[in-house]
C-alpha positions in Angstrom: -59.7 53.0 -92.4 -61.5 49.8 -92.0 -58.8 47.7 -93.8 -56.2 49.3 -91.0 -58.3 48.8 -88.7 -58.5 45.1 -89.5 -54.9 45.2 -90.0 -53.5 46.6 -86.9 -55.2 44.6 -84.1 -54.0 41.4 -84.8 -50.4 42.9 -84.9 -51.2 44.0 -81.7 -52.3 40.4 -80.5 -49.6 39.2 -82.1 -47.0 41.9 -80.0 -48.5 40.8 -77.1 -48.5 37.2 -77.1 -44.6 37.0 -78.4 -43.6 39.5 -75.3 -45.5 37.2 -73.0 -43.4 34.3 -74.5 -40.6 36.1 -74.0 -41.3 36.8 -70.9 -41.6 33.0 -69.5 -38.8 31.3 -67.6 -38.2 27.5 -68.6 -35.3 25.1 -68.9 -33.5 22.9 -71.7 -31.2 19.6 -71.5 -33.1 18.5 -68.6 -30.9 14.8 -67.6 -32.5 12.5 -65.4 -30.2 9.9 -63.5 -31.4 7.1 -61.0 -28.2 5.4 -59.9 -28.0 2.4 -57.0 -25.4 2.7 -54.0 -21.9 3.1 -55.0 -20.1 -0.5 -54.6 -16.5 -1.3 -54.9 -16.0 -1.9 -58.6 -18.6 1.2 -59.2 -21.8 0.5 -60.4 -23.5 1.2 -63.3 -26.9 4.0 -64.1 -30.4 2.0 -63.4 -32.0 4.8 -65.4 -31.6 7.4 -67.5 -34.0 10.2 -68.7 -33.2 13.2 -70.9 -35.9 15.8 -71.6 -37.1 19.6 -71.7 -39.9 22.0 -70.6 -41.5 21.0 -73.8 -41.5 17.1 -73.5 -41.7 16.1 -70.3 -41.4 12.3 -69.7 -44.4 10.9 -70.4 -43.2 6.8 -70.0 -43.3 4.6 -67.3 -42.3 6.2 -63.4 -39.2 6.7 -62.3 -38.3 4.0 -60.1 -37.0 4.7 -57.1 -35.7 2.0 -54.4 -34.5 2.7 -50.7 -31.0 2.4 -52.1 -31.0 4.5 -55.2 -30.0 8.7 -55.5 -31.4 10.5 -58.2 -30.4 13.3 -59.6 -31.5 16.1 -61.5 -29.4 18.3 -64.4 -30.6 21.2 -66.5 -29.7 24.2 -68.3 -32.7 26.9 -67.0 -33.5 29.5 -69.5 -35.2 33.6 -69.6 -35.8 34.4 -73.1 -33.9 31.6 -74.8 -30.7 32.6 -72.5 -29.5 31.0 -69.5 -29.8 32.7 -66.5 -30.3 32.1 -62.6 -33.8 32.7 -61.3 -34.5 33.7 -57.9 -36.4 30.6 -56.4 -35.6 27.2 -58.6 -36.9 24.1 -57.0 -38.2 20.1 -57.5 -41.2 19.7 -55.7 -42.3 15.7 -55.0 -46.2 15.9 -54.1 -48.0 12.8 -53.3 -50.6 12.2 -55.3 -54.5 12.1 -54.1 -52.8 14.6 -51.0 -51.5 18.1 -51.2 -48.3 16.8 -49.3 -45.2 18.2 -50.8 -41.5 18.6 -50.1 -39.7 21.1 -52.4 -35.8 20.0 -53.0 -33.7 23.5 -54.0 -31.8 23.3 -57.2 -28.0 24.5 -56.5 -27.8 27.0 -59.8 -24.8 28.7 -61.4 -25.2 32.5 -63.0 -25.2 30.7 -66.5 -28.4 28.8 -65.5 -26.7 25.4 -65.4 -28.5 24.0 -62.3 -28.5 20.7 -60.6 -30.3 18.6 -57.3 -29.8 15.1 -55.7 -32.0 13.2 -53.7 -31.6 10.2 -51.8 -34.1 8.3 -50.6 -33.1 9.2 -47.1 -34.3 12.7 -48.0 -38.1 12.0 -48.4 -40.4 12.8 -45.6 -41.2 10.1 -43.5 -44.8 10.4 -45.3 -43.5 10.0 -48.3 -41.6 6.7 -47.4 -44.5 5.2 -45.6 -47.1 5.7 -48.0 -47.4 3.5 -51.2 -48.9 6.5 -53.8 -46.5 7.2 -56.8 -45.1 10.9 -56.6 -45.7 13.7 -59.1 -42.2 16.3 -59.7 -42.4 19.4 -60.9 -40.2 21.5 -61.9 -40.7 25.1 -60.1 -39.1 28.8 -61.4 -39.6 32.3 -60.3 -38.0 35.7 -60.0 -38.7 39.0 -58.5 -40.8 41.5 -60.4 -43.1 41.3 -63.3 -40.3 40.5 -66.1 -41.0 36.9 -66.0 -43.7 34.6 -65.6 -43.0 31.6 -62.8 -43.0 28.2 -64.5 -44.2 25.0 -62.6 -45.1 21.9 -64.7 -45.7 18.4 -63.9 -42.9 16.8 -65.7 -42.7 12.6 -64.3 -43.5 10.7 -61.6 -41.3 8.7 -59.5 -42.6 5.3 -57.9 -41.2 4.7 -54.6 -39.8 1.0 -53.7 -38.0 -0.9 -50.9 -36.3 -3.6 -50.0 -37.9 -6.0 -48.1 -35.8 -6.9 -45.8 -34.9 -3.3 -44.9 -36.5 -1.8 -41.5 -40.1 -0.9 -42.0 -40.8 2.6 -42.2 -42.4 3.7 -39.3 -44.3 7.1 -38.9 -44.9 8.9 -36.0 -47.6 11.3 -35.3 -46.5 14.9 -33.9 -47.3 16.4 -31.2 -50.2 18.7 -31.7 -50.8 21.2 -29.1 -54.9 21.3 -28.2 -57.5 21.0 -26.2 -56.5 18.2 -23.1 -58.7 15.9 -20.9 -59.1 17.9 -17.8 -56.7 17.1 -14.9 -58.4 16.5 -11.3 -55.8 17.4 -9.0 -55.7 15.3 -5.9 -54.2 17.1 -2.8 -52.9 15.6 0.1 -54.5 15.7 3.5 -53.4 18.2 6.3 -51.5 16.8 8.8 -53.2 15.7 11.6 -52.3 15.4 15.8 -51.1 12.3 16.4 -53.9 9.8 18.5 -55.1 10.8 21.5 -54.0 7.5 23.8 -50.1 8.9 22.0 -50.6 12.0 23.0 -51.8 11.6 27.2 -48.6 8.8 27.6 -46.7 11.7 27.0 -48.0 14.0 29.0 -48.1 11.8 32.1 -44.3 11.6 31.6 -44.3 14.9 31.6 -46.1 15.4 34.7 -44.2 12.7 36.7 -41.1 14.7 36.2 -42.7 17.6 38.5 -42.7 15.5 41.2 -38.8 15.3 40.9 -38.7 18.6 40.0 -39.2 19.5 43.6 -37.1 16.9 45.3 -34.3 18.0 43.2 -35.0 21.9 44.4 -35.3 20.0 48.5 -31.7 17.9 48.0 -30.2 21.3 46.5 -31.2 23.6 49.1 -33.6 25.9 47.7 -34.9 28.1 50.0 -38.9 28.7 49.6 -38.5 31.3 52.6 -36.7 34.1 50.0 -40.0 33.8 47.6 -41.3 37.1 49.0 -38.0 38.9 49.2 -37.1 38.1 45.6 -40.8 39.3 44.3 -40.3 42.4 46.6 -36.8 43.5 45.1 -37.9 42.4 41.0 -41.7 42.1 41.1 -42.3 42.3 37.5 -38.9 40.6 36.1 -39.5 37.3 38.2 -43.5 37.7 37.7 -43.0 38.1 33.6 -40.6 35.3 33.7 -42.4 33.0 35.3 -45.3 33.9 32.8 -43.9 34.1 29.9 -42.8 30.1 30.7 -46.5 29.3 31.3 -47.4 30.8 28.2 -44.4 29.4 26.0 -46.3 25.5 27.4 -49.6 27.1 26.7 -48.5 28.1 22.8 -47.3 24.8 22.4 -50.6 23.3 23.7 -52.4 25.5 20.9 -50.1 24.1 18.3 -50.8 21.1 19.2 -54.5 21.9 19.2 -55.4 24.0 16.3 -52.6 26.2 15.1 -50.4 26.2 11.9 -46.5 27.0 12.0 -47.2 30.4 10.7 -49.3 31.4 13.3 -47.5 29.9 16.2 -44.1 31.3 15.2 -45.0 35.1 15.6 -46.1 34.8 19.0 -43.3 32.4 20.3 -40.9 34.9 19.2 -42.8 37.8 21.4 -43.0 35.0 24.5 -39.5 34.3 23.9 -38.2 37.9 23.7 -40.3 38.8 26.8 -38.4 35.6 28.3 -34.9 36.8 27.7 -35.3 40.1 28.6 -37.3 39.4 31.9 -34.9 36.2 33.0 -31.8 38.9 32.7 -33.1 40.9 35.5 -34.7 38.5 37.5 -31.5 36.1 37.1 -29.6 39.6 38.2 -31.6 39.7 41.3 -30.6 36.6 42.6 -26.8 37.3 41.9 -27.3 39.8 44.2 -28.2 38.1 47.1 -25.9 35.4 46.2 -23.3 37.8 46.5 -24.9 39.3 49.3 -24.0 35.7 51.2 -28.0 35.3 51.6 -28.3 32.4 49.7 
């Protein structure tokens, strides 16, 4: 018993660990191509880079100038076969941040996957700052049927041309806490000055004055005064005041009231007006008809 004892567990260790590493996505013919902008004449690779998820590129960075595309080709793998994984990336991160960009693959059902970059592509970050970038290689499926894979695999340093437009990074628009606003109002309106306001109302008052001329050279006749108030007492007497009050809501508009106030009550003096003008005006057709006037 204690010899199967000692016999069975590490068969069971050793079960266990080859279904885990069966389990495990990777990838295989990995080809690494930085080529310069396409000339007339075509031009030829700068570099060239061939490895797996075994033997990553462990040489010098990957150069990469403002110019240059690289691209990415590899054969991605689930238990030794090819396959097409749910999520398959290249993520650059900036190293001494945690600033990443992740570049999908474009993968085929037979697991033959492949990704270009240009240097256009990079975040702004990225093309500003002067730190070398680390790629990885990122795989992962639904379920538990596979482990994800993500493994540093080479780092690309980033170059430009000197005499290319600076790089030049904006910061975002963050939305926060603003300096407070002090919001400056303009001043009511105020009656114009006083000496403005007394020229024209002794212009006003010299027209009375000619007021009454006018009604001597036309003929009016102050003598039918009590025969008019007699026959329409309360049309001519509400006539008459609702002018005096019309001039004395004016005068308080002038004075102290606002347009909102003001308007409601000149459309009851003007109402009154109307309607009290029709009869008294109705009354002195009369006599005029009558031959009296």
């Amino acid at each position: 018993m204690r010899f199967l004892h000692s016999f069975v567990t590490p068969l069971l260790l050793l079960a266990a660990g080859a279904a885990q590493a069966a389990s495990s996505w990777g990838f295989d013919d990995a080809k690494l191509t930085v080529s310069p902008k396409k000339v007339a004449g075509g031009a030829k690779d700068k570099d060239v880079r061939q490895f797996n998820d075994k033997s990553p590129i462990a040489e010098t960075p990957i150069t990469f100038d403002s110019s240059d595309s690289l691209k990415l080709l590899l054969t991605i793998k689930e238990n030794g076969k090819g396959k097409r994984p749910h999520q398959a990336f290249l993520v650059l991160r900036q190293q001494g941040t945690t600033l990443e960009a992740p570049f999908p693959l474009t993968v085929k059902e037979n697991g033959k996957a492949t990704v270009e970059i240009k240097h256009g592509d990079l975040p702004v970050q990225f093309a500003a700052g002067s730190s070398p970038l680390e790629a990885s290689v990122v795989l992962a499926s639904f379920g538990s049927s596979a482990d994800g894979f993500r493994k540093p695999l080479f780092e690309v340093e980033l170059t430009r041309d000197p005499n290319a437009t600076p790089v030049a990074y904006e910061r975002p628009l963050r939305y926060g806490k603003q300096p407070e606003i002090h919001h400056v109002f303009r001043a009511d309106p105020t009656s114009p000055p006083k000496v403005v306001s007394l020229v024209f109302v002794l212009a006003v008052l010299a027209t009375v004055p000619a007021l009454f001329v006018g009604w001597l050279v036309l003929g009016a006749n102050i003598s039918h005064l009590p025969k008019a108030l007699g026959a329409a007492p309360v049309a001519h007497g509400v006539f008459f005041g609702s002018i005096v009050a019309m001039e004395g809501v004016f005068y308080m508009y002038y004075l102290s009231w606002n347009l909102f106030q003001a308007l409601p009550v000149i459309g009851l003096v003007g109402t009154a007006a109307f309607l009290s003008g029709t009869k008294a005006l109705g009354e002195v057709q009369s006599r005029r008809l009558a031959g009296e006037r």
